[in-house]
Every structure is written in C-alpha cells, then in structure tokens.
N, C-alpha and C positions, 0 to 999 in steps of 0.2 A: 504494500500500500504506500502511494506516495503523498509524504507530511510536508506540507510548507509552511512557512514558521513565519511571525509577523514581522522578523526584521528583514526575512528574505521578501515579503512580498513591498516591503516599503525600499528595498536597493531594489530590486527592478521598477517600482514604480519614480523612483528620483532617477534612475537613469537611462528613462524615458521622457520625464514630466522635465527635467533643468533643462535637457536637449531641445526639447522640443518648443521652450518658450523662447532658445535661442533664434532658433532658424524661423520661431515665426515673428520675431524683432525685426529680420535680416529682411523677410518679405515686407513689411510695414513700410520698408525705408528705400528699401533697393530700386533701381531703375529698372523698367519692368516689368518685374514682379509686384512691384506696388501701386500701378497703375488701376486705373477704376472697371477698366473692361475684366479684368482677374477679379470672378467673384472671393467674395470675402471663404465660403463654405470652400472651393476649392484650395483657396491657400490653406485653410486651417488643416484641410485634407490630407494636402502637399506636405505641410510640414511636418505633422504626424508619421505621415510614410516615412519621409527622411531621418523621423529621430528614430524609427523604428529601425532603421536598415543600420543607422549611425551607433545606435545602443550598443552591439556586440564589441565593437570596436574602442569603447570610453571605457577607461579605468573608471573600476563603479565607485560612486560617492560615499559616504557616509551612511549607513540604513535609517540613521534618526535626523538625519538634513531635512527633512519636511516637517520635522516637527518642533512645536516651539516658534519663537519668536524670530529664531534667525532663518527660516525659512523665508522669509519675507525679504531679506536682505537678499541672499539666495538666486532668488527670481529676477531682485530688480538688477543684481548683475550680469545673468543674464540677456536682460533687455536691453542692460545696456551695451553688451558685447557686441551683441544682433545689432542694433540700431548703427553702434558705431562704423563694423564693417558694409554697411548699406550706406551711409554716409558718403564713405570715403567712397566706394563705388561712384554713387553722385554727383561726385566733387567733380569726377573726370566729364563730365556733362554740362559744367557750369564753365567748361574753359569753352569748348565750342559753343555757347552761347555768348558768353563776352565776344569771343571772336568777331561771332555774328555781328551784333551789336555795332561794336565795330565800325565791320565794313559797311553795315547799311548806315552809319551817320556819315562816314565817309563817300556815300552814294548819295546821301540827300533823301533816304529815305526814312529818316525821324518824322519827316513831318506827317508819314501817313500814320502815325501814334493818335494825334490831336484828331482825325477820324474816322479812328476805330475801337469808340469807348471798351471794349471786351478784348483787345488785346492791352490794354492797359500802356505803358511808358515801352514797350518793347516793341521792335520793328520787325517784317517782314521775314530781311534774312534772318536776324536772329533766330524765330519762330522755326524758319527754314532749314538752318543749318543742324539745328538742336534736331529736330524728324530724320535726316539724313542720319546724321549720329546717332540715334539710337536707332533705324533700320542698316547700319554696317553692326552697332552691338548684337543684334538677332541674330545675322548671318555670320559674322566671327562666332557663335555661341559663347557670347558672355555673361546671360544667366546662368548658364552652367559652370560657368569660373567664377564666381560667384559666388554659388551654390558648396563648388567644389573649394573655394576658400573657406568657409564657416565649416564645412564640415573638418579639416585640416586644422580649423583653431581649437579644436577639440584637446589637440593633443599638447598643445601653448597654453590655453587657459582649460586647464580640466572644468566638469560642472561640479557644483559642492564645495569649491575651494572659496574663503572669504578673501574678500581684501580686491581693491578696485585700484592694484598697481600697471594693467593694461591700459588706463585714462595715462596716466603718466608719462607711458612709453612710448605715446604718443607725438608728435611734433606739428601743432598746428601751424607755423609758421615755414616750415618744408613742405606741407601738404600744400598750403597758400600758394607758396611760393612753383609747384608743380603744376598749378592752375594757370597761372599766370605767366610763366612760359611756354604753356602749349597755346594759351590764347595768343599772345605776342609771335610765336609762330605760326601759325596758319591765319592772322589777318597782317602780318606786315610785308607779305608783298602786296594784298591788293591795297592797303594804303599806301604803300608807296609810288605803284601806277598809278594811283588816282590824286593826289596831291598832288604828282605831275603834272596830269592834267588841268590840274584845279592852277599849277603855277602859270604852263602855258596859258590858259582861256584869259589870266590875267596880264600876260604879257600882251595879250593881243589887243586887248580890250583898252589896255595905256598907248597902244599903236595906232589902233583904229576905235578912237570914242563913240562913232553910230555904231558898231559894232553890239550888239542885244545878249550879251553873255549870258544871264538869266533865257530866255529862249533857248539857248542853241545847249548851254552849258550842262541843264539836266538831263535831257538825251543822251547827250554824249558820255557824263558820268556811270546813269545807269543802266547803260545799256553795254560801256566797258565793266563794269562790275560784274551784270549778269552774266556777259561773254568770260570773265574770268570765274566764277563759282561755276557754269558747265564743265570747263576745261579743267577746273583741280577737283571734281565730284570724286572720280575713280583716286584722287589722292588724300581722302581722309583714313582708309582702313589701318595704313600701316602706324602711322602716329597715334592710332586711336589703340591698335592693339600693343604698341609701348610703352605708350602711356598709361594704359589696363595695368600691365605688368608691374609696373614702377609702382602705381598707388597703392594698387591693393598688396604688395609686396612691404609700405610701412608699416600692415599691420603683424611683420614680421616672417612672416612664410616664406 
C-alpha cells in the first residue's frame, strides 16, 4: 500500500505552486505572451504545464515553505523574478520604439500625433517599427527564449530560497544604457540622411528665397524616410537577435 505523508504532499505541492507563480509573473510582463489577444485561462494553463514539466528538474524546496507567514514573502519573490525577467525582455522593444520615434520627428511626422487623439504623443513609424519588431521576435522564436530563460533561472534562483539578492544583481543603468544604443543604432543613419537633406533644402532656400521649402520639403523628407525603412526592413532580425542575447543574458544565464 502506498502512504504519502503530509510533508511529502506539501514539497510536491511548493515545487509546483513557487514555479508556477514564477512563469506566470514572466507571462504578465513578457512581450507576447502578455499581450491581450493570449487569453488570460490559456496563460494560467501555459504556465501550469510548464511548472509541471519544470518541477522534476528544481531542487525541491523546503516541505513547510507554504506554511506560515513567510510563504507570502515566498510568492512575492517569485513574482518578482517573473516580472523582472519579462521586463528586461521588454526593455529590448522600447529601443526600436525610440528608434522609431526618432526617425518619424526627423520625417516630420510628429505632427500627425496632434491628429490622432488614440495614438496619443507617439508617431506612425514608431507605432511601425515596434509591429515589425515584434513580428521578426515571432519568427526568430523569442517567446520561446524566453520561456527557455525563466525556466534556466530555476537553477540561479532556486524557488523556496528567501532573500531578494537577484534585484541587486541587477544593473539598471547597463540595461539603460543597452536600450539606448541599439536605439542610436538603427535611427542614426536615417537621421543623418535626412538632416542632410533638411541642410541642403536650407541651403537652397538662402539661394533661391521664392523657392517654397515647406511644399516641396515634406515630400521629399518623407518619402526618403519611407524609401529608407523599406530598404533596412530585412535588416532589423540580426540586431534584434543580439541584442535578445545581450539583455536577457544580464539576468545572468
């Protein structure tokens, strides 16, 4: 006859239940996977499968971690593990948006902000650039790198262990700073063809005063912009999948 004892059923049920609040932190947060069209019952689904597959694998917790007061402490690092490595995920999404950004002020296309009250201060490419970047994240499978990071910090931050020295380990001001150079990369060449432009139209216009700069000048800005985002579309995967590597690689994997 087989006897299960109640501290055996409380280490299988913590090292299901810590996993599983993790990775469904990770979905909450991640690019994605956190999106509105991913029903809520699927993710919760999702993540259960995963802690289920991920359980055999996790040095078991503690059998009395769920009980008591510090259970609660427990969960919330947890969520905050999840959340964190979804984060940083995101962060890589916020560089091709500045990009974007960018190059549409440098197109002259802020002003279609003022009307289109529902995209709010944000412009076209931006808008643009950001869909493109997350349909190359689909196609490289980077929920799945992702997925496969959280599951990997398994063995970095066991579940059941106290103490929130992974916030520490952190470098917000590196992660910043990885934002910010891939934005500066991928819009400083079209700023700097189109400030070209923007130089010339004004050398012309100190040449010839009838000359209607206004008229002629936004055509020609946006319309070298768009002919420059066609032409570098096939060149966002590769920096997109370096830059993958880089970020989610701070959280030490």
């Amino acid at each position: 006859m087989i006897s299960v004892t109640e501290s055996q059923l409380l280490g299988w049920l913590a090292s299901v239940l810590l996993p599983f609040f993790r990775i469904l932190a990770l979905m909450a947060a991640a690019p994605i996977l956190s999106n509105r069209a991913f029903p809520v019952r699927a993710r919760v689904a999702l993540a259960l499968v995963l802690a289920l597959v991920a359980a055999p694998g996790i040095a078991p917790p503690d059998p009395g971690a769920l009980m008591g007061a510090g259970a609660f402490v427990l969960i919330v690092r947890e969520v905050l593990i999840g959340v964190t490595i979804g984060f940083i995920a995101r962060l890589l999404f916020t560089s091709f948006e500045v990009a974007g950004e960018a190059i549409g002020l440098q197109m002259g296309l802020s002003f279609a902000g003022f009307f289109d009250p529902q995209s709010g201060s944000s412009n076209a490419v931006g808008r643009f650039v950001n869909t493109i970047a997350l349909l190359a994240f689909v196609a490289m499978n980077g929920p799945l790198a992702v997925i496969a990071t959280v599951i990997q910090s398994f063995s970095l931050f066991p579940p059941g262990e106290p103490g929130f020295e992974f916030l520490l380990a952190r470098s917000p001001v590196q992660l910043g700073g990885e934002v910010f150079t891939l934005a500066l990369a991928l819009a400083l060449p079209f700023i700097a063809l189109l400030l070209f432009i923007t130089l010339t139209l004004g050398v012309i216009s100190r040449v010839a005063p009838q000359f209607n700069v206004f008229a002629v000048g936004f055509p020609i800005t946006i319309g070298t912009g768009l002919l420059m985002l066609t032409m570098g579309l096939s060149m966002i995967e590769a920096p997109l999948a370096s830059h993958l590597e880089r970020i989610l690689g701070h959280i030490g994997i």
